[in-house]
C-alpha positions as CSV (number, residue, x, y, z in Angstrom):
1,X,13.8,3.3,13.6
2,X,15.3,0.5,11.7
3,X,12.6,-0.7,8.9
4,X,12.5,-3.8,7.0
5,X,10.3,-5.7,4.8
6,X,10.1,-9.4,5.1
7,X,8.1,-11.8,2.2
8,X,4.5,-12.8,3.4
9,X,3.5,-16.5,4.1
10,X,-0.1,-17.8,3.6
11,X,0.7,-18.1,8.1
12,X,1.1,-14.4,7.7
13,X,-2.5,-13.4,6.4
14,X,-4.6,-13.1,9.5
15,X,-1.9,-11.2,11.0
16,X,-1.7,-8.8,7.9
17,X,-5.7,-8.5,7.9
18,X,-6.0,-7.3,11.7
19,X,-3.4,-4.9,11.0
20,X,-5.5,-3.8,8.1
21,X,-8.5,-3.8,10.0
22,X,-7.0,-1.4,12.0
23,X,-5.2,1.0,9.5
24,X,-8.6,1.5,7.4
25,X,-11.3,1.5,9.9
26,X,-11.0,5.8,9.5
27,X,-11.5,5.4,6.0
28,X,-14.2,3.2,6.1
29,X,-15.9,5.1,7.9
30,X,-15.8,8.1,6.0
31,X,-16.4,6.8,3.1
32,X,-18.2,3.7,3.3
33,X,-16.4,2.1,0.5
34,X,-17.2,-1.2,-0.3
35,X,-14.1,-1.7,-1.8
36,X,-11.9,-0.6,1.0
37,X,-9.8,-3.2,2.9
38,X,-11.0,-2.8,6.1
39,X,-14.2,-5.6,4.7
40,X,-11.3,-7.6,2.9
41,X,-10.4,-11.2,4.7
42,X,-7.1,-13.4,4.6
43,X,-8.3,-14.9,1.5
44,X,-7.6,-12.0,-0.5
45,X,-3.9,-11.6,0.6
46,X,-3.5,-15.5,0.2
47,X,-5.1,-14.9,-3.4
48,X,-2.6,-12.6,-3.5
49,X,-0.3,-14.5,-2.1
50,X,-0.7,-17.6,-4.7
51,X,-0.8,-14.4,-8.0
52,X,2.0,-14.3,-10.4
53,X,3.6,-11.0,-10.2
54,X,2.1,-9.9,-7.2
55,X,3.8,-9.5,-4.1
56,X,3.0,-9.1,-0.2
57,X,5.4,-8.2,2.2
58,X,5.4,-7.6,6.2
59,X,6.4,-4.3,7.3
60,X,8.7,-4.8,10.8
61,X,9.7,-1.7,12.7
62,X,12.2,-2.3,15.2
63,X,11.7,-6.2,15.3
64,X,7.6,-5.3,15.7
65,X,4.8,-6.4,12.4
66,X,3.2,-3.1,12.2
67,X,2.2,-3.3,8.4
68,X,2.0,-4.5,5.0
69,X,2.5,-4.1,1.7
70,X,1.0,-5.0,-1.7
71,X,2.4,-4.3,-5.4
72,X,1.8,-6.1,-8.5
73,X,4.2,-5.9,-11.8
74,X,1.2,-4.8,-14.9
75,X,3.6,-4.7,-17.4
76,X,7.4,-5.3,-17.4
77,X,9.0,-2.5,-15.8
78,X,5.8,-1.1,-14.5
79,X,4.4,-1.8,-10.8
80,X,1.6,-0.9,-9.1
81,X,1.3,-0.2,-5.3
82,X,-1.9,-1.8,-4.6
83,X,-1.7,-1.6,-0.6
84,X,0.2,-0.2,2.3
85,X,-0.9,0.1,5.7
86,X,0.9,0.7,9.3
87,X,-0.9,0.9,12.9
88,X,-2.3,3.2,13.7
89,X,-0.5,4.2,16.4
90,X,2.9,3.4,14.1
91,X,1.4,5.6,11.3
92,X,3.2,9.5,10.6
93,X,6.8,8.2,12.0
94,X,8.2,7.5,8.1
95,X,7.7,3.6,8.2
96,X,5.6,3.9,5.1
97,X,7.9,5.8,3.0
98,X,11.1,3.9,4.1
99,X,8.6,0.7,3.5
100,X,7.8,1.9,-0.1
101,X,11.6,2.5,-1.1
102,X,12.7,-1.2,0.3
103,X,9.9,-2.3,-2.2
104,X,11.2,-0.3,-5.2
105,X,14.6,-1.5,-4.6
106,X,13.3,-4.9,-4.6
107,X,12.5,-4.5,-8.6
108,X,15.6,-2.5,-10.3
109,X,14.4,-3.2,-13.4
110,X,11.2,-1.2,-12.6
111,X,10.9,2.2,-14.5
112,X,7.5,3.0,-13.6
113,X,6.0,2.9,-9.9
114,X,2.4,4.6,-9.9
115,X,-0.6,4.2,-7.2
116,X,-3.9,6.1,-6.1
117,X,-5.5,7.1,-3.4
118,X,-8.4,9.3,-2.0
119,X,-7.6,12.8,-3.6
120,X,-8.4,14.4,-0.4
121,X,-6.4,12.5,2.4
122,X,-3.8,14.8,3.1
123,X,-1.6,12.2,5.2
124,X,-1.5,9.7,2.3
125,X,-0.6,12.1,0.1
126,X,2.8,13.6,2.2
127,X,3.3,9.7,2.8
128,X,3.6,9.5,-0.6
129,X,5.5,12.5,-1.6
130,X,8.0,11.8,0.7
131,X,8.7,8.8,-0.9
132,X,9.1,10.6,-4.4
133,X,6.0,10.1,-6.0
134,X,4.0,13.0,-8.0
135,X,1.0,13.8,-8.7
136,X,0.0,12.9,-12.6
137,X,-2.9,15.4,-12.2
138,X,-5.1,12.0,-13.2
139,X,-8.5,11.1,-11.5
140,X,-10.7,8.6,-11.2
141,X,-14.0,8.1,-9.9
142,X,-14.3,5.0,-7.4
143,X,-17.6,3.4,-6.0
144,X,-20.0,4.9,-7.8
145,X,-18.5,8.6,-7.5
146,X,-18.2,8.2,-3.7
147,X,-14.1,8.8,-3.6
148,X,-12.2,10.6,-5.8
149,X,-9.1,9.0,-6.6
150,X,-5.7,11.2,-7.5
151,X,-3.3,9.2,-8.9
152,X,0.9,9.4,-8.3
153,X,3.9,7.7,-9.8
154,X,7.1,7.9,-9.6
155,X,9.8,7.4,-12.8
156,X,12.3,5.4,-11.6
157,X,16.3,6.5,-13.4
């Protein structure tokens, strides 16, 4: 499956937000976060959009949008990956990992790339692992001690 990652226009945001919609309607429901993405509109990824140092792309898997992805640089050489999410139907066939690395090579001045996620989603966490990152051994508490947040890195050579 050829994967590529394309910049995000402010056209691209109701696009990205359906597909969103889509990829954290399980969570949500679990949870019942208010923080989680599947309540977040298109004005948050144009905010994001319009940020310096962050950046949204669109994840295409064979010529089809079936994602996206948001990072922001905290400090020089240190990024954070705020967002990823595929379809549903996309998700477990390695878009997301081949996704992340496109991202990292993006940035080669990065030395740092670190996220979180809920401690106890198994997926996310082979998701991630497959795309290098380890576990810090780090928690944090999220909506009021509702989710459990591990978080990951990766140390870029």
């Amino acid at each position: 499956m050829k994967v590529e990652i394309i910049p995000a226009t402010d056209e691209d945001a109701d696009a990205l937000v359906e597909i969103q919609k889509r990829a954290f309607k399980r969570l949500y429901g679990i949870y019942h976060d208010k923080g989680n993405p599947y309540l977040r509109g298109s004005d948050e990824i144009v905010q994001w959009l319009n940020r310096p140092n962050c950046y949204v792309y669109k994840i295409i898997a064979d010529g089809l949008l079936c994602g996206g992805v948001s990072f922001f640089e905290r400090r020089e050489g240190e990024f954070y990956l705020a967002r990823i999410y595929i379809l549903p139907e996309m998700q477990g066939k390695g878009i997301a990992p081949t996704a992340i690395s496109l991202c990292e090579s993006q940035f080669p001045q990065a030395k740092r790339w670190f996220l979180d996620f809920p401690v106890n989603e198994n997926m996310n966490r082979r998701c991630y692992e497959k795309a290098g990152y380890k576990d810090t051994g780090e928690r944090r508490e999220q909506s009021n001690g509702a989710i459990t947040l591990a978080i990951y890195e990766k140390i870029m050579q």
